[in-house]
Structure formats: structure tokens, C-alpha cells
N, C-alpha and C positions, 0 to 999 in steps of 0.2 A: 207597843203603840196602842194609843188608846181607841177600843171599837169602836167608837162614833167618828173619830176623825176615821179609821179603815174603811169605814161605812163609808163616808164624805170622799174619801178619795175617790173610792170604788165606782160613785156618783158620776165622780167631776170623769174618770177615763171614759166612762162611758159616752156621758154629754158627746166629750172632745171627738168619739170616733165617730160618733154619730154623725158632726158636723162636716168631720173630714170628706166622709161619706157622700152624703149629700151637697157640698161644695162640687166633688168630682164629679157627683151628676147632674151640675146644674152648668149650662153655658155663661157665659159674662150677662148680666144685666139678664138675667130670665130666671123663668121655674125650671126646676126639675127637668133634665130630658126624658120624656116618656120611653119607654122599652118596646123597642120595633119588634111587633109582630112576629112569630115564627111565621117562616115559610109553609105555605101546606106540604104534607107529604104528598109527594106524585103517589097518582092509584096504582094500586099492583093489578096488573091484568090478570085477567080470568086463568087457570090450571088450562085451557086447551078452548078452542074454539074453531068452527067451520063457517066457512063467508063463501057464497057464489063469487064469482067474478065478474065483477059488472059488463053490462054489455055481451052476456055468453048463456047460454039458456041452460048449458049443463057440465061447466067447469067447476072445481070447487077447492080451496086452499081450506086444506086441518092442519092448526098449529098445535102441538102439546109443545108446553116452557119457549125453549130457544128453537125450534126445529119445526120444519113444515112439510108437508107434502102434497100434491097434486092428485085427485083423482079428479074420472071425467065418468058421467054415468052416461048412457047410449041406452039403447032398444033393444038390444041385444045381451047386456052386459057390464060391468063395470070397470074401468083400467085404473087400476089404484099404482102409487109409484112407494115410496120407500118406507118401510114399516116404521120407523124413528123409535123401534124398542130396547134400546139398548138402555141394561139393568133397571129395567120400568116396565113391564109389560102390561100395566095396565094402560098403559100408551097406545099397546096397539089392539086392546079389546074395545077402546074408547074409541077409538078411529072406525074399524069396523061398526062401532053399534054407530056414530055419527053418518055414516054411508048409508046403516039401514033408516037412519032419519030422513033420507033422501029417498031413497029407493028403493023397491024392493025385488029389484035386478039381481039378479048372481054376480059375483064380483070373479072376474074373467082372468086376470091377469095383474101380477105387482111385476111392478120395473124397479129396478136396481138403478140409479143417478152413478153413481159409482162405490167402490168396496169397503169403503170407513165404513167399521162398525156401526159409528154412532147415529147410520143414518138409516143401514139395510140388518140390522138386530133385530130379532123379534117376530119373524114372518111365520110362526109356525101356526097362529089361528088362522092365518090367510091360506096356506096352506090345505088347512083339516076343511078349507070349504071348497077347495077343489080348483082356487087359484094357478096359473102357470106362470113361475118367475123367469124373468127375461133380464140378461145382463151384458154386459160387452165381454168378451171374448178373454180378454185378458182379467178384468173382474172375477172368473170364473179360475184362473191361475193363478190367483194372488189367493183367491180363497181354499184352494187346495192346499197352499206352501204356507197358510196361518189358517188354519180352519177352527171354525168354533162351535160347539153345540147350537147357540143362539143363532147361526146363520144359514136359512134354506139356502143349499145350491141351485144356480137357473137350470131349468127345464130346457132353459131356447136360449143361445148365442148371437150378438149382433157383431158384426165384422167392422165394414162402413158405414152402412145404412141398413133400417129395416124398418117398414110401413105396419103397421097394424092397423088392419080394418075393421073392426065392428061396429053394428048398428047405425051405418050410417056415419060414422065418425073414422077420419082417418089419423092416426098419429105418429110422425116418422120419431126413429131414434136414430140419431147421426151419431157417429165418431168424428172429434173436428181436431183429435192430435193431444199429446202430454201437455196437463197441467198442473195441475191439486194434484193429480192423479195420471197413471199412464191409462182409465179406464170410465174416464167420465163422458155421459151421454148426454147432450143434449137433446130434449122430446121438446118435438113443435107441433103443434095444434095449426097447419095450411088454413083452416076456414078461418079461425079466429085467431092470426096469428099473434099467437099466445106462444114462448116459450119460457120450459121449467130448466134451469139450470143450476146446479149443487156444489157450491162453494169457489171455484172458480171463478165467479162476475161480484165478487160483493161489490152493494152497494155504500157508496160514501163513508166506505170503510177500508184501512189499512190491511194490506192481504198478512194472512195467519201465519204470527211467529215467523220462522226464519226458512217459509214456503217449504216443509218438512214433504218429502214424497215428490218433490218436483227437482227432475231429471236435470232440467235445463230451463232457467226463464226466459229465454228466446224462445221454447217452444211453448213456454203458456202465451207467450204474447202473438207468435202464430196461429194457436188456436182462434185466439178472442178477434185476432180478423179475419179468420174463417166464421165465425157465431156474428160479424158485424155485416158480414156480407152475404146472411140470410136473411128473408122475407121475414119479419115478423115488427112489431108494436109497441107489446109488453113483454116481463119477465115474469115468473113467477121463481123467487129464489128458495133456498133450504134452507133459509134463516129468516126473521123478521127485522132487517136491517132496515134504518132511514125512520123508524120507527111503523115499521111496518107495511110499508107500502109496495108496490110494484116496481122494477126496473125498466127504464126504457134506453133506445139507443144512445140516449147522451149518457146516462150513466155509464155506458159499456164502452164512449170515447173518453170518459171522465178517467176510469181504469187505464186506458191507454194509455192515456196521458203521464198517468201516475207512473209506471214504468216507466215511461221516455224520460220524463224528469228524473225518476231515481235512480236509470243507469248512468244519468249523463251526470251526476251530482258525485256518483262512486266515480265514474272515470277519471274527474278530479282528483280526487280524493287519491285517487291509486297510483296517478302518474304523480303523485307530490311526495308518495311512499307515507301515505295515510292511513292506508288498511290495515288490519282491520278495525283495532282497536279504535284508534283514534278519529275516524271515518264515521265509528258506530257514536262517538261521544257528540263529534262536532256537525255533520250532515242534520239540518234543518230544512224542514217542506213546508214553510207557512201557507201557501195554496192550500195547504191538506189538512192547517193542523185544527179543524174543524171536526176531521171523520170520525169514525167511530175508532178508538184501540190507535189511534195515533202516536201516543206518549209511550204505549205499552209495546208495539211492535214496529214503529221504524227503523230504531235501533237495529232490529232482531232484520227486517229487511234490507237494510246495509248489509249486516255481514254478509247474507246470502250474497248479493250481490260483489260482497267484495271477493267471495270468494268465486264467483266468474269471473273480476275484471284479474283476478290473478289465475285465471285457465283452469281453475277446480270445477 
């Protein structure tokens, strides 16, 4: 072929794609459609941060990543709750040195919320400062039957209940029955009723996977109207759910709810001989399918439940 027509072809395909091109990005009877904007990228929040709680002269929420904890500083002392160092330890040097930003109290005492590592790892600088750990009773038999280097054992046992007083500050730790956990405490701050509760109340969130450590969900749902029928306002949770905010009572009827709905939707399901498989496929919560991990763990909370409505 002669190079000048090769040339001239070469020309004319180009022209044509050109046109093609921009045909397809032009609407009927207009220019060009302009090219929308990328979206911003959402900000990544900060490695770790501590917030008073509003309204409270000496609460305080330290978040490192996905995980929170309570302490409260007093006159006397400081009552810190769950070291959150699990395979991080600079998690909980950061949280200590964030406390001496606040005060320069002794820190009295860490509380155990319940026996997941991921929440109570980590406690041994809290420890070397002469802290005493406090956990529920059974917390304390789960960690002997899987023990870890990483996990101080409590000092001090809660049964039911137990008040801790210092400086002026009182703070019960109740047992309110199996949930998450056969070992989770609920601590309530009486003057500001404030309470911290750890993984069992998420907010506007689907409960985790397929409730892995949970006995029976009638008895988490016993718990949570025991926690509905104490005095208190806010939550302070072990997670920054909702995008980080507080839980209140409606959240904690909202959960209710979420149960009620989703045994009554397996019951279905079980008396049609839907379980499990097909139960986990077809079971739809439009109410819910807003929450957090909805897409990812409904499923996973069907099986559970199918396997109570079939007596497992």
C-alpha cells in the first residue's frame, strides 16, 4: 500500500474515533456533557482522640481506631475501664498519657466491660502504676480456661452488683444476665446517669455475626430489659457506632425491636421448613436495612436464630 494513502487512512480512523467519542458524550442537540465531579473523600479521623462528655465535669470517652473506653477522673483517683490493647500497645501508653492530660490523679482502678480480648488486652502499664482490675466473676473463669500473657487478671470480683466509691464519685457495676457475653457489666455513673456498655447494645447496628459466645438470645434480650429498666439518659458504648455518638433509651428499644422482628420473621421461616439455608437467603429487615453491617450480618443473624427456632 502506498505510505501516503497508510498515512491518509491512519488520519481518516482516527478523525472517525474521535467523533464517535465525542458524539457519545454529547446529549441530543447540546455540547459535550461535562464530567461530574468526583466525590470528596470522606476525612479519616484522627489515630485516637479523648472528648469530655458533655454536660459532666469529669467523664471522659478515649477512642483508639474502632474501640472506646470510659474513664472518669475524681479527687481521689482515677477509674479507667478497658485497656483496648490488643496487639497495639501503643494504644494503651496513649490512653494513659491522654488521662495524664487531664489529671494528675493516680489512676485507681481499670474495669473489665467483659472478657474479649479485644477489649481488656493490654492492662499491664495500668498495672506497673499500681491500678486494681475489677471484673465479673465469671470474666475471671473464662480467663483462666483461655489465658493470655496480654491479659491482667482482676484483683476484685463483681457477683451482682458492686459500687465503687471514690472521690466523691460513685460507680455501680451490675450483672444484668448472658449476652455478648456470659460476663458483661454494665457501669452506671447514679449522678450523671451515664451508662458504659460493651458490645451488647450497638447502636443502629446489626448484632455481630452469628451472636458467636451467646448462650441463648432470649437471654441477651432479658438482659437488655433489665439495662432498659435502669435509671439512666446516655450510653457511652465500646465502639463509635451511629457515627460516633451516644446511645439513648430509644436506641436500646430500637435493638428490642430488632429481635422481636427478627425471631418473629425466623418463626416464619422455620414453620415453612425454611431454615436454615434458605431463611438466611430470603429473610429481609427493610426497617433496619439502613444500620450499620446489615448486608453483612443479617444473614449470619438468621442462622442463629434459626438454630433456636429449631431448639439448638
Amino acid at each position: 500500500m502506498n505510505s501516503n494513502l497508510s498515512k491518509a487512512t491512519a488520519i481518516a480512523g482516527a478523525i472517525l474515533a474521535s467523533t464517535l467519542y465525542v458524539n457519545a458524550q454529547t446529549p441530543p442537540g447540546g455540547a459535550p456533557a461535562a464530567t461530574p465531579p468526583a466525590a470528596p473523600a470522606a476525612p479519616t479521623p484522627p489515630l485516637f482522640s479523648t472528648t469530655k462528655v458533655e454536660g459532666t465535669d469529669n467523664v471522659y470517652i478515649f477512642r483508639y481506631q474502632g474501640h472506646q473506653s470510659m474513664f472518669v477522673v475524681t479527687k481521689a483517683g482515677v477509674i479507667a475501664t478497658d485497656p483496648i490493647g490488643l496487639r497495639r500497645p501503643q494504644a494503651v501508653t496513649t490512653y494513659i498519657d491522654e488521662i495524664k492530660k487531664v489529671t494528675s490523679q493516680p489512676i485507681k482502678y481499670v474495669i473489665y466491660s467483659h472478657s474479649h480480648y479485644d477489649h481488656i488486652a493490654g492492662g499491664k502499664p495500668f498495672k506497673d502504676l499500681g491500678a486494681k482490675f475489677v471484673a465479673h466473676k465469671n470474666a475471671k473463669a473464662q480467663l483462666q480456661r483461655f489465658p493470655s500473657p496480654d491479659v491482667i487478671m482482676p484483683d476484685e470480683l463483681v457477683d451482682g452488683k458492686k459500687t465503687i466509691n471514690l472521690g466523691g464519685t460513685s460507680l455501680e457495676l451490675l450483672y444484668v444476665g448472658k449476652n455478648h457475653s456470659d460476663n458483661s457489666l454494665v457501669m452506671r455513673l447514679p449522678k450523671e446517669k451515664i451508662i458504659f456498655a460493651v458490645d451488647f447494645i450497638p447502636i443502629q447496628t446489626v448484632l455481630f455475626r452469628n451472636m458467636p459466645d451467646t448462650t441463648n438470645p432470649l437471654e441477651w434480650q432479658a438482659s437488655l430489659k433489665r439495662v432498659a429498666a435502669l435509671e439512666w439518659d446516655r450510653m457511652i458504648p465500646g465502639h463509635p457506632y451511629a457515627g460516633g455518638r451516644l446511645g439513648t433509651k430509644q436506641d436500646l428499644a430500637d435493638l428490642m425491636g430488632y429481635f422481636d422482628d427478627l425471631s418473629a420473621e425466623v418463626k416464619k421461616a422455620a414453620a415453612e421448613g425454611k431454615c436454615t439455608d434458605t431463611a438466611m437467603k430470603e429473610i429481609k429487615l427493610p426497617k433496619y436495612e439502613k444500620w450499620g453491617n446489615y448486608a453483612q450480618f443479617l444473614p449470619m443473624n438468621v442462622e442463629r436464630m434459626c438454630y433456636l427456632a429449631n431448639g439448638n
